[in-house]
C-alpha positions in Angstrom: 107.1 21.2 70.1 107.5 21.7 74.0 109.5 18.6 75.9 108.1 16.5 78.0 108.7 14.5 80.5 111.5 12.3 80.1 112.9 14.2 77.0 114.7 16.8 78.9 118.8 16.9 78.9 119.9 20.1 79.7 118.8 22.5 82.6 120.0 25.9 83.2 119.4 27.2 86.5 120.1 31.0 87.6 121.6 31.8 90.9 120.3 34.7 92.3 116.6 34.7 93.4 116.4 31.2 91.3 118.6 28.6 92.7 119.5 30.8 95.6 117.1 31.7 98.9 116.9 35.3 99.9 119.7 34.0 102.4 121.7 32.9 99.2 121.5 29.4 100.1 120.7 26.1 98.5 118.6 24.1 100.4 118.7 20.6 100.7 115.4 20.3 99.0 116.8 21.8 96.0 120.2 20.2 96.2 118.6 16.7 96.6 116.6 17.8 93.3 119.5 18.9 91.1 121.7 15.8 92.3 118.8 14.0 91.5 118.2 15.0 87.8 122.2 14.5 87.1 121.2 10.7 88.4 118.7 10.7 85.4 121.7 11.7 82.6 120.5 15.3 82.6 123.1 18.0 82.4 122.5 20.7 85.2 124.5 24.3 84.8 124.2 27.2 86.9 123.3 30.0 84.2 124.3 33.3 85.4 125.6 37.2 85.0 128.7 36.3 87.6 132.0 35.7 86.2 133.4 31.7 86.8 135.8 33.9 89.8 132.2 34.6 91.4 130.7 31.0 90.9 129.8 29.3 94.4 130.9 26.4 95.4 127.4 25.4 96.8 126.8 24.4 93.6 129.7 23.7 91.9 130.5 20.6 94.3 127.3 19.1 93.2 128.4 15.8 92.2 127.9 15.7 88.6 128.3 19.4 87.9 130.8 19.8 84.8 129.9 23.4 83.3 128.5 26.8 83.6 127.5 29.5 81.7 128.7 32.9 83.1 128.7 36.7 82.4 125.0 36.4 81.0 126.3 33.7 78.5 129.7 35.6 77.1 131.6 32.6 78.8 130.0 29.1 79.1 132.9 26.6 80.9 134.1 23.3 82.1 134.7 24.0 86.0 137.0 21.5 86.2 139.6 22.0 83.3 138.8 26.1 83.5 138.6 26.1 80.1 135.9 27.5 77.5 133.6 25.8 75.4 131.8 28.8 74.0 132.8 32.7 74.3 131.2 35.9 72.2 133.1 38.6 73.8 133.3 42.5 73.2 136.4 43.5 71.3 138.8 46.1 73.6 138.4 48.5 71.4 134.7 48.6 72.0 135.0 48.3 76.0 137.1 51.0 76.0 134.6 53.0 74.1 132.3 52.3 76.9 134.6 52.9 79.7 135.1 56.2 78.3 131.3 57.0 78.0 130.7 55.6 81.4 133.6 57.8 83.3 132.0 60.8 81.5 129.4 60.5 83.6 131.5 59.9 86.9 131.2 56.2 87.2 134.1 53.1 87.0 131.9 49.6 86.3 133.6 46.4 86.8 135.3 44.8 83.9 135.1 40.6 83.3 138.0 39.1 81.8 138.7 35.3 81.2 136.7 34.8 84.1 137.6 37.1 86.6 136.6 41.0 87.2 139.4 43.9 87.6 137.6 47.4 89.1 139.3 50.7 90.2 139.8 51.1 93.7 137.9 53.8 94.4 135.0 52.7 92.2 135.8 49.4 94.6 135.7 51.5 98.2 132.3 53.8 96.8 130.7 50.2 96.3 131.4 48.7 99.5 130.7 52.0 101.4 127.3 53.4 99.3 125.8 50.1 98.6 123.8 47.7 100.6 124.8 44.2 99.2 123.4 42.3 101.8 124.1 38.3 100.6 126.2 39.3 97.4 128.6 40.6 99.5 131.1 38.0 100.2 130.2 37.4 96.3 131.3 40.9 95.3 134.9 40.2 97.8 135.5 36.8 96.4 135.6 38.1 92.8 136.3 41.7 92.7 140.6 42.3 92.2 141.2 46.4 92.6 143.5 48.0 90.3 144.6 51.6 90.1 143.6 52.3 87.1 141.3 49.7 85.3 141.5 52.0 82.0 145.4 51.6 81.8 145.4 47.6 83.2 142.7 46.6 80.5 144.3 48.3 77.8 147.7 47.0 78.8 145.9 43.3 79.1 145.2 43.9 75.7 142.0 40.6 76.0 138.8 41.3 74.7 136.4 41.6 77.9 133.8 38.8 78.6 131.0 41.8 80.0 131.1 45.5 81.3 128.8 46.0 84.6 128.2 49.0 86.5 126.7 49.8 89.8 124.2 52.6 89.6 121.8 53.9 92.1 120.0 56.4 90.6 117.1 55.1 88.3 116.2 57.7 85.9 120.2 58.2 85.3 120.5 54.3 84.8 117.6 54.5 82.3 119.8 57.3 80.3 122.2 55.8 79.9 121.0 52.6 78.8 119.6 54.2 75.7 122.7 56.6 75.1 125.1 53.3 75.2 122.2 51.5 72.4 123.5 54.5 70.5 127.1 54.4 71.1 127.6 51.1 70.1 126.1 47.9 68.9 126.0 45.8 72.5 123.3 43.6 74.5 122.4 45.3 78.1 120.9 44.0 80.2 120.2 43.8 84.6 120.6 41.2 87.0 119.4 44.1 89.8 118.2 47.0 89.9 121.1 48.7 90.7 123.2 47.8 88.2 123.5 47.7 84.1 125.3 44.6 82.4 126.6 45.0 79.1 127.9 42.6 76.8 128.3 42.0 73.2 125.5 42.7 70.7 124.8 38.8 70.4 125.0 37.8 73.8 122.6 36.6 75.9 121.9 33.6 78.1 119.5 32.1 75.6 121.6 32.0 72.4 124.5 30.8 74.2 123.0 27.8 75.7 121.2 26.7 72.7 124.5 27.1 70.7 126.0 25.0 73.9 122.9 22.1 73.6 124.0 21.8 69.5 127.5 20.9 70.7 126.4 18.5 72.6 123.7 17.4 70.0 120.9 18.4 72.7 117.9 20.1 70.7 116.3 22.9 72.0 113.4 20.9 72.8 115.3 18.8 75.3 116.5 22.1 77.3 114.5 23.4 80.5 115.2 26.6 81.6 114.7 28.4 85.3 114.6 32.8 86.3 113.7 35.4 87.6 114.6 38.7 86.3 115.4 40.8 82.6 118.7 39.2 81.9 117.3 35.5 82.2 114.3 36.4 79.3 116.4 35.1 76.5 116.9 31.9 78.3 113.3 31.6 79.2 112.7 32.2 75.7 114.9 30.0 74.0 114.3 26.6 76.0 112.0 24.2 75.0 110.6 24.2 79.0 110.8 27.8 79.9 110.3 28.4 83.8 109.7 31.6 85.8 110.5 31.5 89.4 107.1 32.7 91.9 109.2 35.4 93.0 110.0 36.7 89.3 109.6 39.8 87.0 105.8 40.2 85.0 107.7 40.2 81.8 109.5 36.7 82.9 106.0 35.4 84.1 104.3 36.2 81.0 107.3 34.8 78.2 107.2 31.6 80.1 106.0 28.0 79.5 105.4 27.5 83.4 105.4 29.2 86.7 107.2 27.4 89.6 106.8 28.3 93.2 109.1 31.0 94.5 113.0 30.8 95.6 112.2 30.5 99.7 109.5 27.1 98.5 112.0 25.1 96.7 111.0 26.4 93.2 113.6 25.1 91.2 113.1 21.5 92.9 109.6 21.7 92.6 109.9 22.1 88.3 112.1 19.6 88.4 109.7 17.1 90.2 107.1 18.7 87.7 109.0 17.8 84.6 111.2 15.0 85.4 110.3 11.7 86.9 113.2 11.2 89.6 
């Protein structure tokens, strides 16, 4: 049965075109919202692809906010102790697999590893010079840390890797190889943009982990509202008891969820909370 008002404990709240403007900012509108459900005992999380390196403090100095699910829920934390509370990661062996497919084609992704991503230099350089990041770029400088050669410093790390996510221009090439990696190897892929391909493990996605975070907790599914925009927030929108697609979002997001807030530049996250809470 879909919560109501008043039963909701738990909101998850992606960053990009969610929680953020297209100036990747949080207003005071929606600030003033978030502080305001954490006044009302509810538990508000940013929910996101970034790594906890790439979390901003915008939101993490929220009064109030103790955790965050990261790398499209491989990695869910406390912020303030750095610690995990839940992790599905890929196994090295695995990454490496991938790596290997990956540089057959002539690309270097990024790698996430206990919360922070290592990338080649030179896959590092092509970024910065062939892409237009716009507001993710002092994103992308905050959390990106060069290597030589990631293949050597992951293997030598010897830690199973949190997500794998590559930068990739071309369309019909990103399509291929979405469906040659399905058959290379169990994993979940996914995009945040649409220049880019995420892949984690097979049973990772932002739904599952923060319904497996809410029965920690004791929270039921229920009692968990949900807010995104785009492919790799479906699970999430999915899985909560108040599912909520951002005005500015993908059809497919529109169309699995419960409600339809305004878009990121109107305040939408504030305005579902004002919907659905009474603060």
């Amino acid at each position: 049965m879909p919560a109501t008002k008043n039963q909701i404990r738990l909101i998850a709240l992606d960053l990009d075109g969610t929680v953020f403007n297209e100036k990747k900012e949080i207003t005071s509108v929606v600030r003033s919202a978030i502080r305001s459900a954490i006044a009302c005992n509810i538990i508000v999380m940013p929910a996101t692809g970034r790594p906890m390196a790439g979390l901003p403090e915008d939101f993490l100095t929220i009064p109030g906010v103790t955790y965050a699910l990261t790398s499209n829920g491989a990695r869910i934390i406390n912020i303030h102790t750095k610690k995990a509370v839940f992790e599905d990661t890929l196994p090295l062996s695995q990454a490496l697999l991938i790596l290997d497919y990956m540089a057959g084609y002539g690309y270097i992704p990024d790698v996430y590893i206990d919360g922070e991503v290592f990338v080649e230099r030179t896959a590092y350089e092509q970024v910065l010079k062939n892409f237009d990041l716009g507001g993710l770029l002092p994103y992308f400088l905050k959390s990106r840390q060069p290597v030589e050669n990631l293949r050597e410093y992951i293997e030598k790390k010897g830690k199973n890797i949190e997500k794998i996510n590559l930068m990739i221009q071309d369309q019909k090439k990103k399509q291929e190889m979405m469906q040659d990696l399905f058959r290379l190897t169990p994993v979940s892929i996914s995009a945040g943009l649409s220049v880019n391909i995420e892949v984690t493990s097979k049973t990772v996605n932002k739904g599952t982990a923060l319904i497996k975070f809410g029965e920690q907790l004791g929270i039921k599914k229920e009692q968990i509202m949900a807010c995104g925009d785009s492919s790799n927030d479906l699970d999430m929108i999915k899985a909560a008891g108040i599912g909520v697609a951002m005005g500015n979002a993908d059809k497919e997001i529109k169309a699995a969820a419960d409600f339809i807030t305004k878009t990121n530049e109107e305040d939408g996250v504030a305005y579902a909370i004002k919907t659905f809470i009474d603060i």
